[in-house]
Backbone as ProteinMPNN parsed JSONL, in Angstrom:
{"seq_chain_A": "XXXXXXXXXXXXXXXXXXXXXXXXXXXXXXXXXXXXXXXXXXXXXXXXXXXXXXXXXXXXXXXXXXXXXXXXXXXXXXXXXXXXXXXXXXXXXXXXXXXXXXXXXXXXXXXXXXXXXXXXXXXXXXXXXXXXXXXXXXXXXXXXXXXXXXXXXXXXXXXXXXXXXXXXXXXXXXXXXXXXXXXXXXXXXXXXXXXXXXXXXXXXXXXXXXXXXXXXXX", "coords_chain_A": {"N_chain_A": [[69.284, 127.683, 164.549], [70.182, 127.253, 161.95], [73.416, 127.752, 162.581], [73.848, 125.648, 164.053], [73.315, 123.696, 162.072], [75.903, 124.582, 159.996], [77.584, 123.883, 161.979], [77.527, 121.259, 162.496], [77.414, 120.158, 159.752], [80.581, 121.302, 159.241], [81.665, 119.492, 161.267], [81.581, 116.844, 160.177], [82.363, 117.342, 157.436], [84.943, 117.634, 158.765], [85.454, 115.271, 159.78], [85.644, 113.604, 157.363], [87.812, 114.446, 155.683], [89.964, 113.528, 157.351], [89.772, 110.378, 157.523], [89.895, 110.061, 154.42], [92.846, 111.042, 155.05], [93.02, 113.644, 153.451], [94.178, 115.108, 155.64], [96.555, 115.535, 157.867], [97.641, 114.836, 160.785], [100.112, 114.682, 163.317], [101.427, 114.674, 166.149], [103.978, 114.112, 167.435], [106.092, 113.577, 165.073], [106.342, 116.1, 163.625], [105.823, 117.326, 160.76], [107.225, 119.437, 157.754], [106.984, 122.547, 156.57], [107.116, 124.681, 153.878], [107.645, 127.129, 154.074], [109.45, 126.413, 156.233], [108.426, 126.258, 159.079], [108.044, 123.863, 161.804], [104.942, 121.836, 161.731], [102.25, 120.47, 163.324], [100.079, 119.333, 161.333], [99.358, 118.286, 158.014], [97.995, 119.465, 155.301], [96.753, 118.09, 152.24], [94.425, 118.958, 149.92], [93.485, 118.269, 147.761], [93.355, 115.416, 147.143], [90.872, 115.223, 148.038], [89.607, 114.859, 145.468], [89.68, 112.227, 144.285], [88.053, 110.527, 145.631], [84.711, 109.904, 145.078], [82.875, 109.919, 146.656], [83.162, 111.261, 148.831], [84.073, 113.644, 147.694], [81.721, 114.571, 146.354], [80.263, 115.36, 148.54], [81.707, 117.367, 149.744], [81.165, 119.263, 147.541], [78.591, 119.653, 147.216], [78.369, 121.213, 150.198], [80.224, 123.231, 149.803], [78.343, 124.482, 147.733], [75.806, 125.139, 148.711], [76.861, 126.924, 150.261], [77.636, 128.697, 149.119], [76.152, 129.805, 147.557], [74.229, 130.776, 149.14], [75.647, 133.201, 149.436], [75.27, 134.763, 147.697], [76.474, 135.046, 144.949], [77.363, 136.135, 141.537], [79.192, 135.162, 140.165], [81.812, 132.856, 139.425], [85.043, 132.459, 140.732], [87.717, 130.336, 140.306], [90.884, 129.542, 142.647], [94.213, 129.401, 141.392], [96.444, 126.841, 142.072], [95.2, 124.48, 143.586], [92.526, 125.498, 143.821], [91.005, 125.465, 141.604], [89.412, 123.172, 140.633], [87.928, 122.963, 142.478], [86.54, 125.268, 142.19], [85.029, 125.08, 139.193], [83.307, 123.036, 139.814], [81.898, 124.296, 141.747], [80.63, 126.768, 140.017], [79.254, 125.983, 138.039], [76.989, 124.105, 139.281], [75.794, 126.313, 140.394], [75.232, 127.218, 138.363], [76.806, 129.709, 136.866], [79.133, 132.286, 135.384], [82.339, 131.532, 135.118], [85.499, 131.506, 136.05], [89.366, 130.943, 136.044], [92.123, 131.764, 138.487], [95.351, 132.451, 138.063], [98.945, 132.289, 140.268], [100.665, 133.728, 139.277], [100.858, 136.159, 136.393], [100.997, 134.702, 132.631], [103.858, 134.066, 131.104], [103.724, 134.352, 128.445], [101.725, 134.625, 124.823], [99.149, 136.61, 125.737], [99.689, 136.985, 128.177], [97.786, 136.586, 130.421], [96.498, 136.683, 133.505], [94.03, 136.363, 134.582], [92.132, 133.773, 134.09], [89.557, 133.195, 131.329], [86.007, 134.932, 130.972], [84.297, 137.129, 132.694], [81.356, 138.165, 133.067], [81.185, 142.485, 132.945], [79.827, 143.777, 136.073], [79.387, 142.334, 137.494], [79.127, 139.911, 140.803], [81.909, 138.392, 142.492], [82.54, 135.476, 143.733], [85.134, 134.068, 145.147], [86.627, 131.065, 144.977], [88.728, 128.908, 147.13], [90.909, 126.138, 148.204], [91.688, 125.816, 150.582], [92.9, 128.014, 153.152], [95.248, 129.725, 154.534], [97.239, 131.593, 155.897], [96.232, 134.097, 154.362], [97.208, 135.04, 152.565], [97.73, 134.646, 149.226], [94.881, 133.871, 149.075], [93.796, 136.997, 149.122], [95.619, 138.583, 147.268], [94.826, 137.466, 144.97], [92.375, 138.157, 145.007], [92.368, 140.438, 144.881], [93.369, 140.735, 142.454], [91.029, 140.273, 140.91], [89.611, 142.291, 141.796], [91.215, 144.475, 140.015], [89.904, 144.087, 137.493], [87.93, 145.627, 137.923], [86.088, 144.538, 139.041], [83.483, 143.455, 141.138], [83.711, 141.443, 144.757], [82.81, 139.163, 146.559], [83.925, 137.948, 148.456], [86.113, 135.289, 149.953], [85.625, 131.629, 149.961], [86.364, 128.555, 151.023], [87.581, 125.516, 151.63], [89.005, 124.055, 153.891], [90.363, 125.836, 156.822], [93.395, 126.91, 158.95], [92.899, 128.958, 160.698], [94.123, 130.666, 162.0], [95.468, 133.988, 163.099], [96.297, 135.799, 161.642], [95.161, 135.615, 159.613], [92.867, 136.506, 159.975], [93.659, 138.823, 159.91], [94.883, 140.218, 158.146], [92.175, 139.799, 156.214], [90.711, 141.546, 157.042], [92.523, 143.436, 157.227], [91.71, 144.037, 154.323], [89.457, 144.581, 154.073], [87.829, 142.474, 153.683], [85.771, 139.197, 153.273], [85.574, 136.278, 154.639], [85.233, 132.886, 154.324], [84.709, 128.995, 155.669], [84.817, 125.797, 155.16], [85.479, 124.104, 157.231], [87.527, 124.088, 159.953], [90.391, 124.104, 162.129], [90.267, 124.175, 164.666], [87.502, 122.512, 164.973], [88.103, 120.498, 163.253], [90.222, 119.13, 165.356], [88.552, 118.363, 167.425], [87.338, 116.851, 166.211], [89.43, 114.863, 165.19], [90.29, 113.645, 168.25], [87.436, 112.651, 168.931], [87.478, 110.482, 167.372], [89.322, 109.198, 167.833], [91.709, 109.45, 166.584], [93.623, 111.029, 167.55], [94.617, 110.967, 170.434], [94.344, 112.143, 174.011], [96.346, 113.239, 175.081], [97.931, 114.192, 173.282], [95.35, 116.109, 171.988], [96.104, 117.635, 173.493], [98.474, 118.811, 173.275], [98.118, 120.345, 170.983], [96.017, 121.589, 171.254], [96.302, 125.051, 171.271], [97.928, 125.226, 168.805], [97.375, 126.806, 166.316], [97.469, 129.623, 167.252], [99.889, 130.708, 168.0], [101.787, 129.3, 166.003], [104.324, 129.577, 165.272], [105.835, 129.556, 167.806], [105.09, 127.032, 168.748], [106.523, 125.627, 166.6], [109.206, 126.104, 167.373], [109.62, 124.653, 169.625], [110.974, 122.203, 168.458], [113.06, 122.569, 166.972], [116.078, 122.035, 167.986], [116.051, 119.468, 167.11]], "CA_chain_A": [[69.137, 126.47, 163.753], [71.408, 127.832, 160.969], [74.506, 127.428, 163.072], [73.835, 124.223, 164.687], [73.831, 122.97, 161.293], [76.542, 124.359, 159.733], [78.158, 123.023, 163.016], [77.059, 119.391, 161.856], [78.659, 120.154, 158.173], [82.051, 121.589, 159.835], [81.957, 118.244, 161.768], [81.143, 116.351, 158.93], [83.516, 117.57, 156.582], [86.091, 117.366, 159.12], [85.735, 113.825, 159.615], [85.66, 113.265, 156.073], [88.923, 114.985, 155.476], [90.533, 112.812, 158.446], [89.716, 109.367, 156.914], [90.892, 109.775, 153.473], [94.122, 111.113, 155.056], [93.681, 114.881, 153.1], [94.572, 116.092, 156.414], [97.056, 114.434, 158.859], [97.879, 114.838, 162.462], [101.352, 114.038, 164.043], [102.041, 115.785, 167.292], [104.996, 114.164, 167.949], [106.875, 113.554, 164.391], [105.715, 117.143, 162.837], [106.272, 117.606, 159.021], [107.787, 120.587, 158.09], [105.986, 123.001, 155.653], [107.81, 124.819, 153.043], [108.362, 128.468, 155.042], [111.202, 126.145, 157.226], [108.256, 125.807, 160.476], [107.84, 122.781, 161.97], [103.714, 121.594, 161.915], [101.676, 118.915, 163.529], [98.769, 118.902, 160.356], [99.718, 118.474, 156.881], [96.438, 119.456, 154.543], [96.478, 118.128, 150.761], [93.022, 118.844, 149.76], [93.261, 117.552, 146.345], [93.142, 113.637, 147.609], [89.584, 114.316, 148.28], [88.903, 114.337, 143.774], [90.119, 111.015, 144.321], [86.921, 110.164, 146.854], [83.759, 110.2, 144.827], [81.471, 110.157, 147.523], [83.758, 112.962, 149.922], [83.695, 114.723, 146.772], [80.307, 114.897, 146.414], [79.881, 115.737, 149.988], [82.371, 119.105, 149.397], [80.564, 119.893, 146.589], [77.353, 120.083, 147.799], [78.713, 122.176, 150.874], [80.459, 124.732, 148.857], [77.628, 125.541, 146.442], [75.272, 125.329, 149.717], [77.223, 127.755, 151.442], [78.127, 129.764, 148.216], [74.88, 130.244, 147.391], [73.283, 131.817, 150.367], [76.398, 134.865, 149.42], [74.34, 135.423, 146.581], [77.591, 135.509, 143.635], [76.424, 136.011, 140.124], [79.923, 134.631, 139.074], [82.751, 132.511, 140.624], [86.485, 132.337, 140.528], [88.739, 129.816, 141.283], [92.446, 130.202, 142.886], [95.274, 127.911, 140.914], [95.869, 125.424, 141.259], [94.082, 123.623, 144.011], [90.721, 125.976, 143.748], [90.004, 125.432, 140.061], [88.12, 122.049, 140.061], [85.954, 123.137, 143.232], [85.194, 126.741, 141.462], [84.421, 124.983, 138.147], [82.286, 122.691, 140.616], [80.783, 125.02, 142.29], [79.977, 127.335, 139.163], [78.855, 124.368, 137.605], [75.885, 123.587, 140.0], [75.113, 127.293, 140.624], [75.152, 127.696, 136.431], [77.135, 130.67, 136.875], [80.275, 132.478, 134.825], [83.761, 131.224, 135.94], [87.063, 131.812, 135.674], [90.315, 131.083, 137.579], [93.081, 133.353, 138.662], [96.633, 131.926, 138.242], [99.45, 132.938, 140.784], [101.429, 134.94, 138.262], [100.424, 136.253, 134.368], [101.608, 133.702, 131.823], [105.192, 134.506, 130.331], [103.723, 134.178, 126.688], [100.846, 135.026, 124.711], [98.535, 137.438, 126.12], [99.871, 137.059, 129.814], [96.783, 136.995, 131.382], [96.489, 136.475, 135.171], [92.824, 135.701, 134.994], [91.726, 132.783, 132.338], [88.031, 133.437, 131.348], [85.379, 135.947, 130.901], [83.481, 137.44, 133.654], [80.765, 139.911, 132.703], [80.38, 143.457, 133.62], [78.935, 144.183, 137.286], [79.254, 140.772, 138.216], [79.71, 140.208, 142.219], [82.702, 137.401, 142.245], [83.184, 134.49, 144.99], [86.451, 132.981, 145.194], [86.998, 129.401, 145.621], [89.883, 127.992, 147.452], [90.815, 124.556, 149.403], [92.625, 126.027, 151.959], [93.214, 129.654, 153.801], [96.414, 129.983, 155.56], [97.656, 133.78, 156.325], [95.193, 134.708, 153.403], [98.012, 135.977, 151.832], [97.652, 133.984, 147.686], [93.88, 134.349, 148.485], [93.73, 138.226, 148.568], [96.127, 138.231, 145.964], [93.467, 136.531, 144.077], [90.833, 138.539, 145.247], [93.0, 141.99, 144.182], [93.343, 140.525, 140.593], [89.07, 140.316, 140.264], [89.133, 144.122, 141.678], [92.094, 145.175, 139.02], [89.482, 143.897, 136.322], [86.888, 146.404, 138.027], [84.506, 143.332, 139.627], [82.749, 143.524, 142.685], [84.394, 140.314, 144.972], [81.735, 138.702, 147.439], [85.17, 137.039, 149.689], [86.676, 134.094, 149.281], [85.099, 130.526, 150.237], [87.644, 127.31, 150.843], [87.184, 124.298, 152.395], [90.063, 124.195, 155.386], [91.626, 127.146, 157.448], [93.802, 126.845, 160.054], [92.216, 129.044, 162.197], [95.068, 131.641, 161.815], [94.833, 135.217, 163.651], [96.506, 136.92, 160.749], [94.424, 135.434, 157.98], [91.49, 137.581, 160.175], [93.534, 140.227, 160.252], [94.677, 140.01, 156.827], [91.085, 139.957, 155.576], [89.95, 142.62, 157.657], [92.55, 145.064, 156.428], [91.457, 144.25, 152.87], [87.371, 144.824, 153.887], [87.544, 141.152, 152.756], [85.294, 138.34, 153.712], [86.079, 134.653, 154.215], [84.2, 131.423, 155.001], [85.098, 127.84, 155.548], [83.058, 124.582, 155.281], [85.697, 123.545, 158.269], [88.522, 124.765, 160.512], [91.57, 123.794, 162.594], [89.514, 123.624, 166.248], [86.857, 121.262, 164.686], [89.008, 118.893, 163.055], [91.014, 118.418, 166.267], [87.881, 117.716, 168.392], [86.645, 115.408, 165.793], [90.49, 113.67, 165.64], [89.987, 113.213, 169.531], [86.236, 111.574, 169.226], [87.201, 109.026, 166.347], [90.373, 108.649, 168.347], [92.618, 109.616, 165.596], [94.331, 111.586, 168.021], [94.639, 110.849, 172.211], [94.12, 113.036, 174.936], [97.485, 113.931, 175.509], [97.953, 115.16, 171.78], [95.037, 117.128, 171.829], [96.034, 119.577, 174.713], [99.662, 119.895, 173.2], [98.009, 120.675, 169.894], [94.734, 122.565, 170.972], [96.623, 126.293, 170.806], [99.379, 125.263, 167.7], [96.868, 127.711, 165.517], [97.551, 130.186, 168.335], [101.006, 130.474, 167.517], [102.583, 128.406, 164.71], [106.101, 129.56, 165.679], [106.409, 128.853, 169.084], [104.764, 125.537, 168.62], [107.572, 124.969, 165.829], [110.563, 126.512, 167.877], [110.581, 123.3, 170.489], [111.552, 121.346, 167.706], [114.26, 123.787, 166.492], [116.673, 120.847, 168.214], [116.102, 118.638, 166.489]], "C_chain_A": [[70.195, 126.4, 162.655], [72.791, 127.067, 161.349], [74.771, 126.406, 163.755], [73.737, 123.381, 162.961], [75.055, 123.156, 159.977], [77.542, 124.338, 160.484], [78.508, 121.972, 162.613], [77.938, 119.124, 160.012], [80.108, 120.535, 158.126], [82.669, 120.009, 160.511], [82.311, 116.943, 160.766], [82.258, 116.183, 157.904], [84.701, 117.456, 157.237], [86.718, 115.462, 159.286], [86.221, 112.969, 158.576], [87.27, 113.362, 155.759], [90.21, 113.861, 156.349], [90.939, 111.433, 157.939], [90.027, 108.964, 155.567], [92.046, 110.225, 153.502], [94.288, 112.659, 154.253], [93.934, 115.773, 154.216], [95.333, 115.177, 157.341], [97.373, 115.246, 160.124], [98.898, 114.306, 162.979], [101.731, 115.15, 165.044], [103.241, 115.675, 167.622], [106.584, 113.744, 166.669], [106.25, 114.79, 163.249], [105.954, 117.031, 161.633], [106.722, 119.532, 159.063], [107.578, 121.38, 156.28], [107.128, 124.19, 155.117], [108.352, 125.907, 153.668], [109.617, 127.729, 156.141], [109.987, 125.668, 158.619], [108.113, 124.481, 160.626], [106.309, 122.74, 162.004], [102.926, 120.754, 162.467], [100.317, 118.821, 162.442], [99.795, 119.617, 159.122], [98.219, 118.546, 155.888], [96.946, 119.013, 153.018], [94.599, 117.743, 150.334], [92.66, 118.256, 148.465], [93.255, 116.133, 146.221], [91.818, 113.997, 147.546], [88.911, 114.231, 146.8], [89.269, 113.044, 144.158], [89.446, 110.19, 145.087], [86.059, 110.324, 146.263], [82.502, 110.687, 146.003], [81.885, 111.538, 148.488], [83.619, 114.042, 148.764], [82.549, 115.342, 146.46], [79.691, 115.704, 147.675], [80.494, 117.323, 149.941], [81.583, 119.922, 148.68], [79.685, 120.472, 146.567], [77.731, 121.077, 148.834], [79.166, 123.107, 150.54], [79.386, 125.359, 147.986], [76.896, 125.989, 147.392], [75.654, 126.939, 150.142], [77.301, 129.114, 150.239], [76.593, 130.294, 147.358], [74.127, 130.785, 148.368], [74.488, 133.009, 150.341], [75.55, 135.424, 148.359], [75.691, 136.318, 145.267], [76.46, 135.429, 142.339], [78.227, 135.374, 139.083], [80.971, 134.119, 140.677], [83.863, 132.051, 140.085], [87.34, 131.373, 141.281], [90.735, 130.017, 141.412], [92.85, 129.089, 142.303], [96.331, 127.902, 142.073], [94.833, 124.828, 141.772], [92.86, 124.291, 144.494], [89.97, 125.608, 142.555], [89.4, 124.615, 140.173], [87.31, 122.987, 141.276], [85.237, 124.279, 142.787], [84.655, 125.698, 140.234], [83.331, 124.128, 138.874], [81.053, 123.289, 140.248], [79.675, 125.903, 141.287], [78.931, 126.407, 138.286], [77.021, 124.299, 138.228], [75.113, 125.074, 140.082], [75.081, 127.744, 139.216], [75.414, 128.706, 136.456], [78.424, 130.82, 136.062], [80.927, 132.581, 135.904], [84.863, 131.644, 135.452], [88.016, 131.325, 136.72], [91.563, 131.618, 137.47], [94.389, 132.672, 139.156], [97.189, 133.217, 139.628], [100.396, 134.247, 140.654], [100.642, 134.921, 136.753], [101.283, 134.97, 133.868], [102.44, 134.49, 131.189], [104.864, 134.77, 129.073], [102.394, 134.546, 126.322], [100.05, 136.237, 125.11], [99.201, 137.667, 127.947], [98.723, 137.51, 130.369], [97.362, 136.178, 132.722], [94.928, 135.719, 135.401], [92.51, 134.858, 133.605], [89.986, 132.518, 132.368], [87.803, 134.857, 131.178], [84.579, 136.313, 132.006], [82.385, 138.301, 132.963], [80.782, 140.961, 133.797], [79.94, 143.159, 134.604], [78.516, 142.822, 138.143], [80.065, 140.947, 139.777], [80.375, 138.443, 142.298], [82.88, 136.794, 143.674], [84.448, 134.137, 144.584], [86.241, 131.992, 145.856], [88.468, 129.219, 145.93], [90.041, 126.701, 148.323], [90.971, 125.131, 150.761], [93.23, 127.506, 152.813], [94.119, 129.291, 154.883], [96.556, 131.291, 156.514], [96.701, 134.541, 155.586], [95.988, 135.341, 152.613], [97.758, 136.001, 149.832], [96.13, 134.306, 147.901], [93.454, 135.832, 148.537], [94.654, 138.848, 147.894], [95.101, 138.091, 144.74], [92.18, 137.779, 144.206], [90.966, 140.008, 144.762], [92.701, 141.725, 142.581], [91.571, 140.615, 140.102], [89.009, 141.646, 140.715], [89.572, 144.735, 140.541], [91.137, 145.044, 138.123], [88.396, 144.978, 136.602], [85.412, 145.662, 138.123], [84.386, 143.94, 141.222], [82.975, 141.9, 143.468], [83.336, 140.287, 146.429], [82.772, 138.772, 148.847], [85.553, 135.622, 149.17], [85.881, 132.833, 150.795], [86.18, 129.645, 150.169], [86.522, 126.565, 151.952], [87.788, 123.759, 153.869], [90.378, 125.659, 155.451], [91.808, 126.723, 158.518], [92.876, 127.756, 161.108], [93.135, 130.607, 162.424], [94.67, 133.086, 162.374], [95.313, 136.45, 162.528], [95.865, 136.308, 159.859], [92.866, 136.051, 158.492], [92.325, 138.815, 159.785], [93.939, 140.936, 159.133], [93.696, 140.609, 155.797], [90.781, 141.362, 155.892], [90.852, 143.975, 157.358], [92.096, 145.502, 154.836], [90.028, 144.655, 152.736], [87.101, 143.79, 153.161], [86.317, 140.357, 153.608], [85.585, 137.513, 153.614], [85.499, 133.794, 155.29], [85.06, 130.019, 154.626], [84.573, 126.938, 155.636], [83.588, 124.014, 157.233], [86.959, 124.217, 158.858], [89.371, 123.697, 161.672], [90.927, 122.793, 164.379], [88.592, 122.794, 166.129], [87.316, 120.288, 164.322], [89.622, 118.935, 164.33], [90.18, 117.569, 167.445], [87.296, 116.324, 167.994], [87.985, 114.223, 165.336], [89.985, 112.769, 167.35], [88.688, 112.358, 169.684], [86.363, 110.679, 168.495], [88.854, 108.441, 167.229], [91.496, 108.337, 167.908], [94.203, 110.28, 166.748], [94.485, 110.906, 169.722], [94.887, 111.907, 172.986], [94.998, 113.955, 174.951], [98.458, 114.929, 174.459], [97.521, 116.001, 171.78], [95.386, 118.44, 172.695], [97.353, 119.598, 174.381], [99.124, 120.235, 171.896], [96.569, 121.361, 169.557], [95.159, 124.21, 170.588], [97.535, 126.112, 169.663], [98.491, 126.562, 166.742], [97.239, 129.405, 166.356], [99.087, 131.238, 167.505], [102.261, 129.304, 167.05], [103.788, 128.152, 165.407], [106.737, 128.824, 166.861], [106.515, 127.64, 169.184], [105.701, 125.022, 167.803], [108.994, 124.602, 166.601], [110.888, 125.575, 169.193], [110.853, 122.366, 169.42], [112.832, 121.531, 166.967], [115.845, 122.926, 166.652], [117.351, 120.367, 167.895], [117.084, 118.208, 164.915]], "O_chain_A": [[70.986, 125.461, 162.581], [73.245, 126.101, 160.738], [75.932, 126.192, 164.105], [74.277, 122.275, 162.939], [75.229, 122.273, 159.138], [78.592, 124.721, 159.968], [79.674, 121.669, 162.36], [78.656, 118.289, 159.463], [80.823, 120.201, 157.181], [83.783, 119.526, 160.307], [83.336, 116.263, 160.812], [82.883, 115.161, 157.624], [85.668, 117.183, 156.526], [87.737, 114.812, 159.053], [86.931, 111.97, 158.684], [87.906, 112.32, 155.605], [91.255, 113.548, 155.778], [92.133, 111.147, 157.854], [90.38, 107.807, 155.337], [92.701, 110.132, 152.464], [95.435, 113.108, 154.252], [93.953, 116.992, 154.042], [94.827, 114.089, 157.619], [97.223, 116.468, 160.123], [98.668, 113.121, 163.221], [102.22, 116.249, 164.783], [103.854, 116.649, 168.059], [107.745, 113.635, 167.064], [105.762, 114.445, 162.174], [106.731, 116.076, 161.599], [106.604, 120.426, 159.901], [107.912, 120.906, 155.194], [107.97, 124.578, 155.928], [109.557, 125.83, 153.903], [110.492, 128.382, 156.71], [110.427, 124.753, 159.316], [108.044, 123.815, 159.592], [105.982, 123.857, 162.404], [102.92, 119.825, 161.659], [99.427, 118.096, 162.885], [100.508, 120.618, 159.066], [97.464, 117.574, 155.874], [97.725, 119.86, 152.581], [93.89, 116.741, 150.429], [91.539, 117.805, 148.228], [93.139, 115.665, 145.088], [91.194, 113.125, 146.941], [87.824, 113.66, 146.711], [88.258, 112.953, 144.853], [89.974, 109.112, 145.363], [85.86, 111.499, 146.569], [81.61, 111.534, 146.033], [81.181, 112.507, 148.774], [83.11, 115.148, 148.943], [82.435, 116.56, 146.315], [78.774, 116.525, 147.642], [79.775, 118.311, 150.092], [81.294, 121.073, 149.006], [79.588, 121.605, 146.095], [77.392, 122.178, 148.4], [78.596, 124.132, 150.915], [79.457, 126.513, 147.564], [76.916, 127.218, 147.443], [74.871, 127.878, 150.286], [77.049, 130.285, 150.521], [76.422, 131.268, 146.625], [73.132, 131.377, 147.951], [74.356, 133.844, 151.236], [75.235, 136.614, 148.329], [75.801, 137.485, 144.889], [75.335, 134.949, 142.199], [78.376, 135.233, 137.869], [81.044, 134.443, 141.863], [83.844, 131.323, 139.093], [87.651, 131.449, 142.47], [91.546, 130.448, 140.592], [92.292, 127.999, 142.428], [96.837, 128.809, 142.735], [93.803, 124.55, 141.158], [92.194, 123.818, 145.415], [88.754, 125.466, 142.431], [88.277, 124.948, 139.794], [86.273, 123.606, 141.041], [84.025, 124.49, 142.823], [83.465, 125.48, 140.463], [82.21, 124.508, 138.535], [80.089, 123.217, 139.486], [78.453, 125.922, 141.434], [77.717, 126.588, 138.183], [76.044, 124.459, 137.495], [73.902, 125.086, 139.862], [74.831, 128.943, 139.088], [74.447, 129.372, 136.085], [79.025, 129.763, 135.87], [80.725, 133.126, 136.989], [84.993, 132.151, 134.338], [87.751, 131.248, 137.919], [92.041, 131.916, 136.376], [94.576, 132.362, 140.332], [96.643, 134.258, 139.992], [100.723, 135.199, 141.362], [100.051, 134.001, 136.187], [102.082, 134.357, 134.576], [102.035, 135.54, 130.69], [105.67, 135.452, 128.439], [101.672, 134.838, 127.275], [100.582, 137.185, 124.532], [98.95, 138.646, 128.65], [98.592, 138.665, 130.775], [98.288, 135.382, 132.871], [94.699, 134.781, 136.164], [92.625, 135.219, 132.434], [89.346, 131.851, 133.181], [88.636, 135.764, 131.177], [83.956, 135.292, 132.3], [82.792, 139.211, 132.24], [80.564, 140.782, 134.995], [79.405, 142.055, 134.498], [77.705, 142.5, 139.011], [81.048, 141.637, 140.045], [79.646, 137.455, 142.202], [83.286, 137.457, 144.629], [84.612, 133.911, 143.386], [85.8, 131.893, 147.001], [89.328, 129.367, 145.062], [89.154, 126.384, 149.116], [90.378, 124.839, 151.8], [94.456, 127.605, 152.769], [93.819, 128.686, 155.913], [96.026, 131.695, 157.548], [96.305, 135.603, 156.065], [95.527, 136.242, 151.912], [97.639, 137.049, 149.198], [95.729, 135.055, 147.011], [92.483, 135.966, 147.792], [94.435, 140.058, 147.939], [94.88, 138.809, 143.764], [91.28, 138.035, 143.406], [90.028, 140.687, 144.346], [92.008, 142.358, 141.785], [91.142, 141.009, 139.017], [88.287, 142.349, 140.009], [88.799, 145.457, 139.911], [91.191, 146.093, 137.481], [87.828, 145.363, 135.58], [84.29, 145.892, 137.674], [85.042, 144.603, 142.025], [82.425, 141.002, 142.83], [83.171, 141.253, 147.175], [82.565, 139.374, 149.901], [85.252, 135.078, 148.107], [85.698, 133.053, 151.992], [87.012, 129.865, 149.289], [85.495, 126.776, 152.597], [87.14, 123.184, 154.743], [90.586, 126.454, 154.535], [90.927, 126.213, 159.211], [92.288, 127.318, 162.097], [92.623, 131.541, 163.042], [93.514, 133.427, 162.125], [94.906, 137.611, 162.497], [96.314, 136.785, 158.817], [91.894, 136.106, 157.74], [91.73, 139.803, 159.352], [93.548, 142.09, 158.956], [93.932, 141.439, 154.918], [90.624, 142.223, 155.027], [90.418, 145.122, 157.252], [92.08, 146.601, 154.283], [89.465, 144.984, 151.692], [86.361, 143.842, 152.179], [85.914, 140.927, 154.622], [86.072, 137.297, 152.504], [85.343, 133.89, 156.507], [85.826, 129.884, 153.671], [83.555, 127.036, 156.322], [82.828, 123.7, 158.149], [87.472, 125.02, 158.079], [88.901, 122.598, 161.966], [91.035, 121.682, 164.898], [88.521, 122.05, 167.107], [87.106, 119.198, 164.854], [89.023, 117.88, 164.539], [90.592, 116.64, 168.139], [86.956, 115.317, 168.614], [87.748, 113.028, 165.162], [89.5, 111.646, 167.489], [88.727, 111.408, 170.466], [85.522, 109.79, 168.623], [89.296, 107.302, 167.087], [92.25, 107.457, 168.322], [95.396, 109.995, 166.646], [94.219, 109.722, 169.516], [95.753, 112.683, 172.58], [94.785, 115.165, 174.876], [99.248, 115.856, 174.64], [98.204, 117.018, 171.662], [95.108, 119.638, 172.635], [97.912, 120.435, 175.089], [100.145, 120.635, 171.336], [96.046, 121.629, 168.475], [94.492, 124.74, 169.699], [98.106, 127.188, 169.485], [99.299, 127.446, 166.458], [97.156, 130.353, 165.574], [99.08, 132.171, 166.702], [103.208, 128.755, 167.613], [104.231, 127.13, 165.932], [107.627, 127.98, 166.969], [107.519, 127.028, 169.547], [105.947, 123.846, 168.068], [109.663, 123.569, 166.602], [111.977, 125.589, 169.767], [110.99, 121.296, 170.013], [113.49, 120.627, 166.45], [116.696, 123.03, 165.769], [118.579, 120.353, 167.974], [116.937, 117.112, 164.376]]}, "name": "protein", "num_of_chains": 1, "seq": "XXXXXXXXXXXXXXXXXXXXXXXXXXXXXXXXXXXXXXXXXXXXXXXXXXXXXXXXXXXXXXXXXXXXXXXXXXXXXXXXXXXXXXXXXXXXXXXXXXXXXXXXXXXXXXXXXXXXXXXXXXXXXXXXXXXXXXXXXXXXXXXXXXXXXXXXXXXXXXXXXXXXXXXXXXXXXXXXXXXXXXXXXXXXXXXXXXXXXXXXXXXXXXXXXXXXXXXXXX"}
């Protein structure tokens, strides 16, 4: 029952994501993402503050989900994790903080901005899990302080075989409200996408590269 409905909230949220455009789909004019590959999905997850009602809908699914880990505090990644941790902490009335990508040049140079207490077991919030590389990063900086780190929570992942494998050398955990193979089935049923899209763009999570390197060409 569990998994048939956070089936229905993967679906859900993917649709969502689709229709205000924080996720796009071009199989055949890719965008091309800052590492140099070519991509057919561009994610900006920060369009959906700009959606009251999708916002609301995230919101509720992250605390949902972040609450059955059972955190007693929650961290978000900068930039685009901080509103959904302060969210999420927010609703679960828990201590927050969020964990820049570098210390600050000046002042104190902290890395983490906030207080955590003592023996606190820390979620991370992020939008988006790629390689997992910035979020266990993130998730090192809440050990360095000598916290106990639940895993990290986001809202998209590709789907990626090194952001398992990633995790799994760190003894990490990581959850998503939605992923790469649900949004494409739910492009194909609203008809965002067409047939012939989805089967050149059902393995691109598979391998990125290859899928880039016929465009190489161009």
């Amino acid at each position: 029952m569990r998994f048939n409905k956070l089936n229905l909230i993967a679906k859900n949220i993917s649709d969502r994501l689709l229709q205000i455009k924080a996720i796009k789909l071009n199989a055949q004019n890719p965008f091309t993402w800052a590492s140099g590959l070519r991509s057919p999905i561009y994610c900006d997850n920060r369009l959906i503050l700009s959606y009251p009602e999708v916002r609301k809908e995230v919101i509720l699914a992250l605390t949902r989900q972040a609450k059955t880990l059972g955190p007693t505090a929650i961290a978000g990644v900068a930039t685009a994790g901080i509103a959904w941790g302060a969210y999420v902490a927010d609703k679960l009335e828990l201590p927050y903080c969020y964990i820049r990508s570098k210390p600050k040049d000046h002042g104190l140079k902290n890395l983490i901005e906030g207080q955590i207490p003592e023996g606190s077991k820390v979620l991370v919030i992020e939008d988006l899990i790629s390689t997992g590389g910035s979020s266990l990063e993130a998730v090192q900086a809440v050990i360095d302080q000598n916290l106990e780190t639940i895993g990290v929570l986001s809202i998209f992942q590709y789907g990626f075989a090194a952001a398992k494998e990633n995790f799994e050398k760190k003894s990490q955990s990581f959850w998503s409200l939605t992923d790469f193979p649900t949004l494409l089935e739910q492009a194909l049923l609203s008809s965002y996408i067409n047939p012939d899209d989805f089967q050149k763009l059902k393995n691109w999570n598979q391998n990125p590269k290859l899928w880039s390197d016929q465009f190489s060409h161009n």
